[in-house]
Each structure stands twice: as structure tokens, then as C-alpha cells.
C-alpha positions as CSV (number, residue, x, y, z in Angstrom):
1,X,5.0,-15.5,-11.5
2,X,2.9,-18.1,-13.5
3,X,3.0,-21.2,-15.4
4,X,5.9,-21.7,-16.7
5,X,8.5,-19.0,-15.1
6,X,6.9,-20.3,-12.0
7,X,8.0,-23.7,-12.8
8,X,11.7,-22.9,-13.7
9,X,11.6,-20.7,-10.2
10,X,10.9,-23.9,-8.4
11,X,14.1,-25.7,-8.4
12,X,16.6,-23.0,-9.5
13,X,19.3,-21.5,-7.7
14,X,19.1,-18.8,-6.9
15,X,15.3,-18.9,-6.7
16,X,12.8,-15.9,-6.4
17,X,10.4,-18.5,-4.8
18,X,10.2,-18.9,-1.0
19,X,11.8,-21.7,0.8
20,X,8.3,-23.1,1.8
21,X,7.9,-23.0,-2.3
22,X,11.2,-25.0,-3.1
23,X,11.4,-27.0,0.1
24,X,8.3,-28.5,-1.0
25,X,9.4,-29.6,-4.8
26,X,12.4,-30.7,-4.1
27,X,10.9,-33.3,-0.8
28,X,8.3,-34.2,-3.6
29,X,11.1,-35.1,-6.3
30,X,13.0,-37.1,-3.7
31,X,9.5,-38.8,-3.0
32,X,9.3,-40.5,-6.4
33,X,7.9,-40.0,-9.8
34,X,5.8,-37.1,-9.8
35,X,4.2,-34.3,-12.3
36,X,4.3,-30.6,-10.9
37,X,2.1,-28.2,-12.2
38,X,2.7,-24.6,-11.6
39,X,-0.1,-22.3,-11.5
40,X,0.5,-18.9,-9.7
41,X,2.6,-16.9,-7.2
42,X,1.9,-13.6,-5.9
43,X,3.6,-11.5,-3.2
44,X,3.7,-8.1,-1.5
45,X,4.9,-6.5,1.6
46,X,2.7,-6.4,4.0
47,X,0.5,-3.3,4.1
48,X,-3.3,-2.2,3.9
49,X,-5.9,-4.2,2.6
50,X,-5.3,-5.2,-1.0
51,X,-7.5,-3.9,-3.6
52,X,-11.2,-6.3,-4.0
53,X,-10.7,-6.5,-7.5
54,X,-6.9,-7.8,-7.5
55,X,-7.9,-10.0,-5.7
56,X,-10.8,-11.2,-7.8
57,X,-8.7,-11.1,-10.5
58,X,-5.7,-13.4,-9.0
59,X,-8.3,-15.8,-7.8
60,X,-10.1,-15.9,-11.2
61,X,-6.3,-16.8,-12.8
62,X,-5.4,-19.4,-10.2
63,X,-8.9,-21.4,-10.3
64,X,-8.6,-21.1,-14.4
65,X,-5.3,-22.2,-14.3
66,X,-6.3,-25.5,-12.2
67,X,-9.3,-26.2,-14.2
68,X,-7.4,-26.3,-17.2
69,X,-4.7,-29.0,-15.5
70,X,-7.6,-31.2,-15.9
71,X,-8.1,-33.6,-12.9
72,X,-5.1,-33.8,-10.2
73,X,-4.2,-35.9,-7.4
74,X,-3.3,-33.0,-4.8
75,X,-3.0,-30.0,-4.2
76,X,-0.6,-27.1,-2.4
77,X,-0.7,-24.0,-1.2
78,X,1.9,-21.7,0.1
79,X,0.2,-18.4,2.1
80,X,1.1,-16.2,4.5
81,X,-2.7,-16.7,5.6
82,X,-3.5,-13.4,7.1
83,X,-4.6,-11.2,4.2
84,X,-7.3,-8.6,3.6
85,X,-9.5,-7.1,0.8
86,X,-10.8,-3.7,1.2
87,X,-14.3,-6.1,1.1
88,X,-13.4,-9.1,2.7
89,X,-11.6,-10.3,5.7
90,X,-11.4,-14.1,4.6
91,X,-9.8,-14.4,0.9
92,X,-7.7,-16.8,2.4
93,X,-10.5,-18.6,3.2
94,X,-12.8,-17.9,-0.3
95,X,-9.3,-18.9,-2.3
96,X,-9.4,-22.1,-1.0
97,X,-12.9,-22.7,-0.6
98,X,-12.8,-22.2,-4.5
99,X,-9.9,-24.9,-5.1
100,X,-11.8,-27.4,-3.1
101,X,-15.2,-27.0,-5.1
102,X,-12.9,-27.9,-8.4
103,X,-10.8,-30.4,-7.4
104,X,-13.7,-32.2,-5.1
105,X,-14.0,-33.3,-1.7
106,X,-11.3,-36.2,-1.8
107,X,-8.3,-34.7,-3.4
108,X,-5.8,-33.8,-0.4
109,X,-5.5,-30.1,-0.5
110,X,-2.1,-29.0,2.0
111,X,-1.1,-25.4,2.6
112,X,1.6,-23.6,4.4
113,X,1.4,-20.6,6.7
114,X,3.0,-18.0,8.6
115,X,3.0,-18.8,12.0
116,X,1.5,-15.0,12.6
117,X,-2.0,-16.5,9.9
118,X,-5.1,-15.5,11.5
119,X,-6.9,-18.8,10.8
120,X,-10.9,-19.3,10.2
121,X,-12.9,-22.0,10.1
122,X,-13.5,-21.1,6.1
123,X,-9.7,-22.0,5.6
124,X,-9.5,-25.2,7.4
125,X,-12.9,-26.6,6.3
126,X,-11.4,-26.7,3.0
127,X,-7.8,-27.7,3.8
128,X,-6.5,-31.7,4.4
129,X,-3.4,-31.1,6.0
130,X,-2.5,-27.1,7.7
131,X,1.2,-26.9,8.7
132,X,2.4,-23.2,10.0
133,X,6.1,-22.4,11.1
134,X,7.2,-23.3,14.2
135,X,10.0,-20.3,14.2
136,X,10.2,-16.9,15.0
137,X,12.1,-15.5,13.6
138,X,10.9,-17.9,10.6
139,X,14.0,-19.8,9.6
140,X,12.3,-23.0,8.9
141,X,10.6,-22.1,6.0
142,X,11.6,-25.1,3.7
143,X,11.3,-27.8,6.7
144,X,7.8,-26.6,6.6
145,X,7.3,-27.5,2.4
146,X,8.9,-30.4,3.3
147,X,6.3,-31.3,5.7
148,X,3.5,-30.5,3.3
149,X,5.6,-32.8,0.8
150,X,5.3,-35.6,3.4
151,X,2.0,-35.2,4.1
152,X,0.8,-35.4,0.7
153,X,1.9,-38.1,-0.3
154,X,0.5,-39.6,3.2
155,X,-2.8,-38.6,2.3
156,X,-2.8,-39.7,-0.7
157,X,-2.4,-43.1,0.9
158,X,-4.3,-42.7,4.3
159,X,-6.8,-40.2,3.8
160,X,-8.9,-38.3,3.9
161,X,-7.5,-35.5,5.5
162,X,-9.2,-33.4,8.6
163,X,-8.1,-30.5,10.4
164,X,-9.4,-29.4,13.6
165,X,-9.4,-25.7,14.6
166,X,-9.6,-24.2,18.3
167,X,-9.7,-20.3,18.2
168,X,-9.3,-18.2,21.4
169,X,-9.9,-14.7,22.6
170,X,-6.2,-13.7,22.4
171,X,-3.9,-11.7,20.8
172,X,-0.5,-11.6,22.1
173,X,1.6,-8.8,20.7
174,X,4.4,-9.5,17.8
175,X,7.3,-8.9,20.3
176,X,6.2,-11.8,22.7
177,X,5.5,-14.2,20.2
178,X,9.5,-14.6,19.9
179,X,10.1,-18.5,20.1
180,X,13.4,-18.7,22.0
181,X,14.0,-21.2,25.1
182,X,12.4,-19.4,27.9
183,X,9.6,-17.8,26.0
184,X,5.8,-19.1,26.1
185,X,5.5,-19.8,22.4
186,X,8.7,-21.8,22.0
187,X,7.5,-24.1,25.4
188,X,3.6,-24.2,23.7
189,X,4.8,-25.3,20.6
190,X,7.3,-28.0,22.2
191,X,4.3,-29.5,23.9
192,X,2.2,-29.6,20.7
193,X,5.3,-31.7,19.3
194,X,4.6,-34.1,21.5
195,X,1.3,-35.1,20.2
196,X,2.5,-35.4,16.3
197,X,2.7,-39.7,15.4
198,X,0.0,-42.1,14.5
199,X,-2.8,-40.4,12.7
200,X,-2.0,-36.6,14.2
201,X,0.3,-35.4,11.5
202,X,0.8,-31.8,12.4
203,X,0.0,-29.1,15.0
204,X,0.5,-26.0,14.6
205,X,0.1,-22.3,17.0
206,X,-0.8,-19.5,15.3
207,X,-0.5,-16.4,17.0
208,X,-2.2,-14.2,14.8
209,X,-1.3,-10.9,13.2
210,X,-3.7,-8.1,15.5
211,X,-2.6,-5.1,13.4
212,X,-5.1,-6.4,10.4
213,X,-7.9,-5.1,12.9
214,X,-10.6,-8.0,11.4
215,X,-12.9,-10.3,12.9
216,X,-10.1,-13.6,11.7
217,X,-8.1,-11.8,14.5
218,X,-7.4,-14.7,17.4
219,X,-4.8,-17.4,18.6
220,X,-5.1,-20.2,16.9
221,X,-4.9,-24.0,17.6
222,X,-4.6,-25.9,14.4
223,X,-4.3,-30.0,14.0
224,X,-4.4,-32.1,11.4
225,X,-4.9,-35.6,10.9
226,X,-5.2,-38.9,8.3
227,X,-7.6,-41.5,8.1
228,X,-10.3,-39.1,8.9
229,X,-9.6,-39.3,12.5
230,X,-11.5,-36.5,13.5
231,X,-11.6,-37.2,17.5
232,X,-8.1,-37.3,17.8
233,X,-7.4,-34.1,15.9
234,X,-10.3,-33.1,18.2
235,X,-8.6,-34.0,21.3
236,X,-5.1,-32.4,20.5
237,X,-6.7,-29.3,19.8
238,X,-8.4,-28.9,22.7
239,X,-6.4,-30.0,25.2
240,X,-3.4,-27.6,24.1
241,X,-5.7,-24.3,23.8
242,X,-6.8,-24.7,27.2
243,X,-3.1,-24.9,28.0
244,X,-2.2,-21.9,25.5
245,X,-4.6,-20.3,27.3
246,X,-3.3,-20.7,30.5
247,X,-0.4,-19.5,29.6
248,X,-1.8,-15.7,28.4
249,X,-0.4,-13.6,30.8
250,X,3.1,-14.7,29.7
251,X,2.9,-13.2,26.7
252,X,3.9,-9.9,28.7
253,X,4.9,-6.5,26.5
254,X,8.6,-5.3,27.6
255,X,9.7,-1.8,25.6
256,X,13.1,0.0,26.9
257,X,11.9,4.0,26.6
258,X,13.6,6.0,23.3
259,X,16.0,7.9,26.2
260,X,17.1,4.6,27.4
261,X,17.9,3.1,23.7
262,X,19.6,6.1,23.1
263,X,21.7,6.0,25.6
264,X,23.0,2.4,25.9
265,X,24.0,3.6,22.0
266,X,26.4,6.3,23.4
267,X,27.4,4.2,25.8
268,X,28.8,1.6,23.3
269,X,30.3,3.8,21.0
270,X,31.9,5.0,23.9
271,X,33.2,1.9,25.2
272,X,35.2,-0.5,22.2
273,X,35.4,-2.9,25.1
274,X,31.6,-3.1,25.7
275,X,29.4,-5.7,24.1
276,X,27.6,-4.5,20.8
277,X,24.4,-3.0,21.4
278,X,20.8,-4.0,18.4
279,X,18.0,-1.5,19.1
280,X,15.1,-2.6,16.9
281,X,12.7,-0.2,16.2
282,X,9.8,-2.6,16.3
283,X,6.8,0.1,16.1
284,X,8.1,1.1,12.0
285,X,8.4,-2.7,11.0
286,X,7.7,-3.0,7.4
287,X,7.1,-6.6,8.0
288,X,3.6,-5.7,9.6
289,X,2.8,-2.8,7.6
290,X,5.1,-0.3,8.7
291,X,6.6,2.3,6.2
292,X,10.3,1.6,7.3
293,X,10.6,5.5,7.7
294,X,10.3,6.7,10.8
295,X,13.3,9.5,12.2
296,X,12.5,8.9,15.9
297,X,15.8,6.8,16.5
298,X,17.8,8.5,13.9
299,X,17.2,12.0,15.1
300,X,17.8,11.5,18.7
301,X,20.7,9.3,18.0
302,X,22.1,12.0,16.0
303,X,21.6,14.6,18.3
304,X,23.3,12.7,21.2
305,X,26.2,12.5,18.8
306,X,26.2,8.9,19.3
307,X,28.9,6.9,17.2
308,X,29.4,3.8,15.7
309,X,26.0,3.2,14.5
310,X,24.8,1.6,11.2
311,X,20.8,2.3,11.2
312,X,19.6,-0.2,8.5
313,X,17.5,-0.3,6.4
314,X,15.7,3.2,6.2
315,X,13.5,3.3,2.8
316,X,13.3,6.7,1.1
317,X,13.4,6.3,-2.9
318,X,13.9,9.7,-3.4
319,X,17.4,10.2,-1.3
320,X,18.5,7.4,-2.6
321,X,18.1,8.3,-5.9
322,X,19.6,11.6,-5.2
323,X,22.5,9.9,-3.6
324,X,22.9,8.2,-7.2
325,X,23.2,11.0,-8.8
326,X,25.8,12.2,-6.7
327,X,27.7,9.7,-6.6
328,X,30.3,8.2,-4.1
329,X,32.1,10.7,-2.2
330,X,29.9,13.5,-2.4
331,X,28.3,15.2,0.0
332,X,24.9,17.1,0.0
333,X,21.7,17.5,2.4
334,X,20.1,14.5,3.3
335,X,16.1,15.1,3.6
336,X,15.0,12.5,4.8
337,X,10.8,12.1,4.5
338,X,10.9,14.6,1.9
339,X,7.1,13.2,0.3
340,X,5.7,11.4,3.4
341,X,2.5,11.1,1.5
342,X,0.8,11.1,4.4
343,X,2.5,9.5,7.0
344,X,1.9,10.6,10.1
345,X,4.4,8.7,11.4
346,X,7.2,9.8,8.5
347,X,8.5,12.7,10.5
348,X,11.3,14.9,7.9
349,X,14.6,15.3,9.2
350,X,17.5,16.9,7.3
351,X,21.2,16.3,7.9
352,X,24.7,17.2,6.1
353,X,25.8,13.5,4.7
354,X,28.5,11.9,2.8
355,X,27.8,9.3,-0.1
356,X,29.8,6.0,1.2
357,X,28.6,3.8,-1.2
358,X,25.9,2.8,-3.7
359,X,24.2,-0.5,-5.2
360,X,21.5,-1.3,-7.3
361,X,20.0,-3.5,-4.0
362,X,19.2,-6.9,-5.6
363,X,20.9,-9.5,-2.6
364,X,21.4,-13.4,-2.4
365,X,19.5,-14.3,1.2
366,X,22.5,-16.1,3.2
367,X,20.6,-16.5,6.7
368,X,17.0,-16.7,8.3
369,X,14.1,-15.8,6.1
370,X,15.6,-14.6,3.0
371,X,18.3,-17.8,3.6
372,X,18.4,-19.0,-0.8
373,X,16.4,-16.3,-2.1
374,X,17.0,-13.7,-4.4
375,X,15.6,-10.4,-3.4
376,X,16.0,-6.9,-4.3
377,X,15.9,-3.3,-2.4
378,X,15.8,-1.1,-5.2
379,X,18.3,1.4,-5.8
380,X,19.9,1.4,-2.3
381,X,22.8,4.5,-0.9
382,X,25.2,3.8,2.2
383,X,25.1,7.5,3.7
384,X,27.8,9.3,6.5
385,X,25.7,11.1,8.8
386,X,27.8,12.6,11.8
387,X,28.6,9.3,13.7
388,X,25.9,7.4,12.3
389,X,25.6,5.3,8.7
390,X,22.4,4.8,7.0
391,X,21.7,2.4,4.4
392,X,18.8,3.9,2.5
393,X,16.4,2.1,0.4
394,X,13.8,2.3,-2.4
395,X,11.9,-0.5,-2.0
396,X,10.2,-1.2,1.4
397,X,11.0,-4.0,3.4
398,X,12.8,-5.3,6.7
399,X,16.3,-5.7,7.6
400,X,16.5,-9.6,7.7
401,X,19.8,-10.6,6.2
402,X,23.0,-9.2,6.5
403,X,23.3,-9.4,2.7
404,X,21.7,-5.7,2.6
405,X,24.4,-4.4,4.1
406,X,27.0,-6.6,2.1
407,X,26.3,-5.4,-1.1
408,X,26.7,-1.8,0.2
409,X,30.4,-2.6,1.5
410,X,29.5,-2.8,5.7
411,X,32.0,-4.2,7.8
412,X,29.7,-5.5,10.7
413,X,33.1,-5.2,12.5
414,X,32.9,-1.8,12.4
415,X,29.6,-1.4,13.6
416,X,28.9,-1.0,17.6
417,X,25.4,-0.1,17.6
418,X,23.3,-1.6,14.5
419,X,19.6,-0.1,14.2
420,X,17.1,-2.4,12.7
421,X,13.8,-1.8,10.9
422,X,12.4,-5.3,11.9
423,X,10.4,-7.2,14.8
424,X,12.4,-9.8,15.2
425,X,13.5,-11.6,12.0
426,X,17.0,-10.0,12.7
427,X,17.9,-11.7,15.8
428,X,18.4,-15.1,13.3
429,X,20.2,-12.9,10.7
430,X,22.7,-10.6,13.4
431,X,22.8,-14.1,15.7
432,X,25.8,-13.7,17.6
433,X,26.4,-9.6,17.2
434,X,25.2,-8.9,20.6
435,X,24.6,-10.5,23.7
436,X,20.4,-10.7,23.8
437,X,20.7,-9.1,27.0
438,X,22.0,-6.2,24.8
439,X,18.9,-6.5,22.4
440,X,16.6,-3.9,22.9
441,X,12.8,-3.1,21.7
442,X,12.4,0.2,21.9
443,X,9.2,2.4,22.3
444,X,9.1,4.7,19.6
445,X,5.9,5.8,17.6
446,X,4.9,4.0,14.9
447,X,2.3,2.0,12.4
448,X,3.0,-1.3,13.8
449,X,3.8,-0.7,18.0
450,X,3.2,-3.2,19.9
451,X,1.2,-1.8,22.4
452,X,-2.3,-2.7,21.1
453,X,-4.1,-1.3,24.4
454,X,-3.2,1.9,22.5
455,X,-4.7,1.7,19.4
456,X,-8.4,2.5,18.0
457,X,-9.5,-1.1,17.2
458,X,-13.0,-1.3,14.9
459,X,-13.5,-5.0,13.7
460,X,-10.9,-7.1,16.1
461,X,-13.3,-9.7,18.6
462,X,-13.8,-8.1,22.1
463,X,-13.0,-9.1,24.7
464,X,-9.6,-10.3,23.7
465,X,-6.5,-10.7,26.3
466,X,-4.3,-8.6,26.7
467,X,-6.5,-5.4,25.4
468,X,-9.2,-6.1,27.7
469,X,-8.0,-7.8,30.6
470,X,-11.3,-9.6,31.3
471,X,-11.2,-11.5,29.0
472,X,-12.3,-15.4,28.9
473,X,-12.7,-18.5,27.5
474,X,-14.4,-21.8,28.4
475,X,-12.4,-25.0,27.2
């Protein structure tokens, strides 16, 4: 979205924009008199590196578009912060090292991130104000526009603008980087709270996203500060990565084994008096990369003849076009992986199943991430298979809203095991459906595991905790 659509995306309702995206308008409306101008959004799931030349391009549009606004008095930026060019591991970095050389060095220049951005000094350097989520799951998307709403207008009052950055030799794997009471990342980032007030107007803990392999890979220690207070922001930094750091080897990887998985499913279709059971499959997460694809869980599920279990969401376009032309009711052979395209992970499996229901997948986000945000799955099937369900998609991405399975007629009610695609943004979405101690990670194969001592790294910083367990760092 550009210019204009952009600009009518920003305060409708429905929007397509993120929450970050709208958050931020409507805390600068409430602010006072101000003129938006809307340049240019972008998004993708997450994947391989995008294409050099895309990204060329999209740059080339956004820096036209600001220099034809004509001066401005700020600037903001909503990124996810931790992409990649099949040339270049910083575009994050060359994007805004390009807005700064057009607006100049005064004009504030504040930008959102993921709380999983592999920050680099290229990105701060440039950067005012940096303000990531403190979430995880992310649910406090628009709290953090907000923020960058706030601070704008601060700086425009009490700048300039400096951020300090503190990068350390660790990479603690997505499952552990849950914040939940109990956790290391929710206690870090309560500690970092405590230093926001006077001239430190936001830090931030950025665990980093290890799967993109790149030398930007690191925990990162971001604050920001008005007045040019430099020392202070200098100060905060530092003192909380030497604690962050301290804290490494909490950031400990627990998996329950495929078998076991398997089997607390049985057990709970078994038992209606037993709590509900989540297993997330957290190594085919398509909100790292992963092709939301994999059969591991489905076929040993199915073979155990487990029941009661809704596996959600599983993207094939092709069955799920095939289901379509079915139609509801029908039954036929369900091949799933049928064009893996080269997955090595995409195992096929095949399976008699019954059309339950279809939808053309487009869903209003009701809680967590997607919470206000129109999104769509494609062409999207509800499929019988033995005692399992499958909702089957077309477009690839995570289940993170029970609005997926809405639009394809699920009663969660119904439902005593529930199989999730995800890392973690479905605890905020399925909060309350089982007991966390009835939450289970399982070990399966996949794109994005978690267990990074197993992969072939080639540009991530050695040594780096937990892969090498020598690692160090000298506050």
C-alpha cells in the first residue's frame, strides 16, 4: 500500500495496517493538529532473503516519495527489523540510513520493531527514538505506535534524539524468549522499566531472530534518550546487558519428544474429564520461515487413532482447492504435500477425508497479533480425517487468532487436543484453552527448530551462547 490507500488504511476499521501502524495515527491525532503523510507499506511472511532488486526498488519508492513531501518535521517507521537481501544483511539499516541523509541530522526519525529485530549499529545511528515490543506473544502492538507517537512529539520539543546500542554474543532460541511471569525475558525487561523517566525515554531487549544466519545476529540492548543525553542512554545500556548477560543460561531449551506429544493427545481424547491438551509444532512455524507443512504430528497422530484433535492451520493450496471443488460433504483422498517443491521437510501423506466445511479465508483479528486487522488465508477447507480435523490453507502463515477457525465453523468446545503451526503467538490467542502445564513444544523436524546447536550456521558471530558454550563477553 502507498500514498493514498495507505492513508485511508490508517484509521479505518477494519484496517489492513498493523496495530503499531494505527496505534501510532490515532496517539498523534489525539496529540493535536497534525499533517500525516503516507508513503509506503510493504509486508511478507517471513521466509528467505528477499530479492536485492525488490528491495532496491521499495527503497527507491519510499525515499522518492519523502523527497517529494518536501521538508517534514518527523519521521516514522514501522519494521519488523530483521530482514535480509540475498546481497545484504543490513537493509534495515541502508533504509534508514537513506531517510536520515534526506530529511537531515535534526528531524526526529522514530521506528518500531519486533522484539525478535536483530539490531546494528547502521539502524540506530540513524534512528532518534527505537521502541521494540515488550510482548511475546506480541500483543502490544499499538501501545508500542503509541509510544513512538509520544516520543515524537517529545523530541520535537527536547531533542535531539540519541540511542545507545549494547550487542552481546547471544542468541537464545524463539521458545525461551516467551515473556510470561517466571521467564528471563519478562523479568529483564521489567528491570529495563525501571530505568524509563527523565531523559531515558525507552528501552528496549531484542532477542534477535538466529534462524536469518547473518552477522546482525545478537541480543540486543537498545535505549533511547532526549536532550542528547548520551551518558545516560549510555549507562542504562550497559548496566542492563551485563545483567542480560548474566542471566544466559536461563534461556534453557525444553522440547517434549513426538512420542510423548502424541500421547498426552490420546490421552485427552480419551479422558472428557481431562484438561485440554495445545501441542505446538514450533520447528514448522511459518512465523520464522517455516512452510506450515510438515506431516510429522499429523501422521503419528493419525496413526495412534487419536481423537478430538483440530490440527490448525496446515497450508497446502492445492487440497484446498481440491476440497473446493468438491464441495461440503464429499469425501475424497486427501494428499497432503502433493508439490513439496522442495521441501525437505514437506513429507506427503495421504488419507481418506471428509469435506466439513469451506471459506474463502479472509478473517477479522479478535485477539493478540492479528487483534483489529483484516487478514486473509486464501481459499481455506475444514477436512474429517479419522479422529482428527484439519483446517487447510492456501496462503502461508501461523495460527494466531481463533478467527481462522471461526470462519470455518470450529466449535473450540469440541476440540480436546488443538495442534498449532506457531511458536508461541497462540498462547495469547487460545489463552485459557489449556492449563500451560498442558502446553507442549514438541520436537519434531523442521525449518525453524529450535535447537540451533543442530543446525549448519555460515554467517551468525561465533562464539555465541548457547551454540558454543564458551562463549563470553566483557561489560
Amino acid at each position: 500500500m502507498a500514498g493514498a490507500a495507505l492513508f485511508e488504511q490508517m484509521r479505518a476499521s477494519p484496517s489492513r495496517a498493523l496495530p503499531m501502524v494505527t496505534g501510532f495515527v490515532a496517539e498523534m491525532d489525539r496529540g493535536g493538529p497534525w499533517q500525516p503523510l503516507a508513503l509506503r507499506v510493504a509486508a511478507a511472511q517471513p521466509g528467505g532473503p528477499v530479492d536485492h532488486a525488490y528491495f532496491e526498488n521499495l527503497a527507491d519508492e519510499i525515499i522518492a516519495r519523502l523527497q517529494a513531501a518536501g521538508p517534514v518535521d518527523g519521521v516514522f517507521i514501522a519494521s519488523h527489523g530483521a530482514a535480509l537481501t540475498t546481497l545484504e544483511d543490513d537493509p534495515d539499516g541502508i533504509l534508514f540510513e537513506r531517510i536520515r541523509r534526506v530529511v537531515g541530522p535534526t528531524v526526529p526519525v522514530v521506528a518500531v520493531f519486533d522484539l525478535h529485530t536483530n539490531v546494528t549499529p547502521r539502524m540506530t545511528e540513524a534512528l532518534s527514538a527505537f521502541v521494540a515490543y515488550r510482548t511475546n506473544p506480541h500483543v502490544d502492538l499499538r501501545e508500542r505506535g503509541e509510544d513512538c507517537a509520544r516520543h515524537l512529539r517529545t523530541l520535537l520539543t527536547q531533542g535531539p534524539g540519541v540511542v545507545e546500542l549494547v550487542k552481546l554474543p547471544l542468541v537464545p532460541p524463539a521458545t525461551t524468549q516467551l515473556v510470561a511471569p517466571g521467564m528471563p525475558y519478562h523479568d529483564l525487561i521489567a528491570i529495563g522499566q525501571r530505568s524509563v523517566g527523565g531523559t531515558i525515554l525507552d528501552v528496549s531487549l531484542c532477542g534477535g531472530f538466529a534462524l536469518a544466519d547473518s552477522d546482525t545476529c545478537g541480543f540486543a540492548v537498545v535505549v533511547s534518550a532526549s536532550n542528547g543525553d548520551r551518558a545516560a542512554a549510555w549507562r542504562v545500556a550497559h548496566d542492563l546487558a551485563a545483567q542480560v548477560w548474566a542471566a544466559r543460561t536461563r534461556f534453557s531449551l525444553n522440547l517434549t519428544s513426538l512420542a510423548d506429544g502424541v500421547a498426552a493427545a490420546v490421552a485427552a481424547g480419551n479422558d472428557p474429564a481431562a484438561p485440554c491438551v495445545i501441542l505446538a509444532d514450533v520447528a514448522d512455524n511459518p512465523g520464522a520461515g517455516g512452510g506450515g507443512n510438515t506431516t510429522y504430528l499429523l501422521a503419528s497422530l493419525h496413526r495412534a487413532g487419536a481423537q478430538g484433535v483440530l490440527l490448525g492451520v496446515h497450508t497446502d493450496a492445492p487440497l484446498a482447492a481440491e476440497a473446493h471443488r468438491a464441495g461440503v460433504g464429499a469425501t475424497l483422498l486427501a494428499r497432503f504435500n502433493r508439490e513439496p517443491e522442495g521441501d525437505v521437510f514437506a513429507e506427503p501423506f495421504e488419507a481418506q477425508a471428509r469435506v466439513l466445511a469451506l471459506a474463502d479465508g479472509v478473517f477479522f483479528g479478535r485477539r493478540g497479533l492479528a487483534a483489529g486487522s483484516l487478514r486473509d488465508m486464501g481459499p481455506s477447507a475444514l477436512l474429517e480425517v479419522g479422529g482428527l480435523r484439519v483446517a487447510v490453507i492456501s496462503l502461508r502463515q501461523q495460527l494466531l487468532d481463533p478467527a481462522q477457525l471461526d470462519i470455518l465453523g470450529v466449535d473450540i468446545a469440541t476440540v480436546r487436543t488443538l495442534v498449532v503451526k506457531s511458536r508461541g503467538h497462540f498462547r495469547a490467542a487460545f489463552e485459557g484453552f489449556a492449563p500451560s502445564s498442558r502446553i507442549f513444544e514438541v520436537d519434531c523436524p523442521g525449518l525453524t527448530t529450535p535447537k540451533l546447536k543442530t543446525l549448519a550456521w555460515t554467517r551468525m558471530p561465533r562464539p555465541v551462547y548457547p551454540i558454543d558454550d564458551h562463549a563470553t563477553w566483557n561489560p
